[in-house]
N, C-alpha and C positions, 0 to 999 in steps of 0.2 A: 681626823675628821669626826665632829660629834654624830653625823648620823648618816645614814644611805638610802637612798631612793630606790625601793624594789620596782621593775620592772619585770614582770612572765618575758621570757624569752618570745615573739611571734607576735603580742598584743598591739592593738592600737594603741600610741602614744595618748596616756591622759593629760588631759586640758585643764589647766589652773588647781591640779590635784594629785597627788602621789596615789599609786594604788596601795602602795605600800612606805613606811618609814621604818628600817632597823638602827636603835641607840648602838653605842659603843659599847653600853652595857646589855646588848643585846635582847630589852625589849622589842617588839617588833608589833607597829602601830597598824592597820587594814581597814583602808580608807571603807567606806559604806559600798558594798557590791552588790549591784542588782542582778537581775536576770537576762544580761544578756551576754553573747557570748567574748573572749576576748578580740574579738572585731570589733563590737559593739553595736553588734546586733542581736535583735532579740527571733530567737526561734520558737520560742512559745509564749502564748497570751495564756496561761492558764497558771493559777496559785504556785501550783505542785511544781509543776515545770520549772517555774522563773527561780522558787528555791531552791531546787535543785541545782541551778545555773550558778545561782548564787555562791551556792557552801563550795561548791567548783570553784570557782572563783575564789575564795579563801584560800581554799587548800593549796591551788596556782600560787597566788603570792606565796603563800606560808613554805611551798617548797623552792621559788626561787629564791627566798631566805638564807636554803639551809633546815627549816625545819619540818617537824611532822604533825600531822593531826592534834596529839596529846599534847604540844608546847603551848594550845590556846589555852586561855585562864579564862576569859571571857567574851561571852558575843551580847551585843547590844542588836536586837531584829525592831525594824517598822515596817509595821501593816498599814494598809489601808480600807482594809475589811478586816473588822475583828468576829465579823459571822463565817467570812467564810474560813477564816482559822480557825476556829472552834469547834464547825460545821466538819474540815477535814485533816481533825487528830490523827486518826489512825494512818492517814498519808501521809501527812508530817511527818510522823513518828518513824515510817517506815522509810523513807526518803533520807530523812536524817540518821539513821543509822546506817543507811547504805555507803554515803558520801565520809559521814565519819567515826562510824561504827558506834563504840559505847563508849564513848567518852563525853565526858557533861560537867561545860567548864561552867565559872559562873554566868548568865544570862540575866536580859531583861529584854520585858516584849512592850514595845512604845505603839501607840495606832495614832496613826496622824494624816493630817486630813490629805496630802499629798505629799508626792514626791517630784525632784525638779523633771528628769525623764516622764515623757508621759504615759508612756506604756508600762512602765513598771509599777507593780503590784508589792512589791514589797525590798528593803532595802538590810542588809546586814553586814555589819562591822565587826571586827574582831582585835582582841592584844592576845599576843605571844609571848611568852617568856623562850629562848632560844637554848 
């Protein structure tokens, strides 16, 4: 089989999208994860929260993978306020080392005018090497 479809064990079934894709060579692709939870519902309307939900969300696929925080190489994040990312560094900062400590794979931060959900504040993908 060239490749596998992650599902988190519990989650609601995604629609017209993998949440995850692991290669045979065991890349492992993470589809764009917003802030809500694997219901797919959102518990918090606020920055901090929904990234938090987010990198959750990673981690979720990345271990029904098979693997750990440290296998991401890269995260690709969109905002849709780039003031209030700016505005709350030191929550980011803190937030994101809680979810996945001190590891900092390579990143890029996109701000774009929307996202398809409309609640969602911000949207974050990741590749794993496995």
């Amino acid at each position: 089989m060239p490749h596998e479809v992650i599902q988190p064990e519990g989650w609601t079934k995604a629609k017209g999208y993998a949440n995850g894709v692991k290669t045979a060579d065991n890349h492992l692709f993470i589809g764009g994860q917003i802030g809500w939870t694997g219901e797919q519902v959102f518990e918090s309307h606020d920055f901090i929260g929904q990234m938090e939900q987010a990198l959750l969300n990673i981690v979720a696929v990345l271990e029904a993978a098979g693997g750990k925080v440290e296998d991401i190489v890269r995260l690709t994040w969109y905002v849709i306020d780039k003031k209030e990312y700016l505005a709350r560094q030191a929550e980011v900062g803190g937030v994101y080392r809680k979810v996945l400590g001190r590891h900092f794979p390579a990143m890029t931060m996109v701000v774009v005018a929307g996202l398809i959900e409309d609640e969602a504040l911000l949207e974050i993908e990741a590749t794993a090497v496995l």
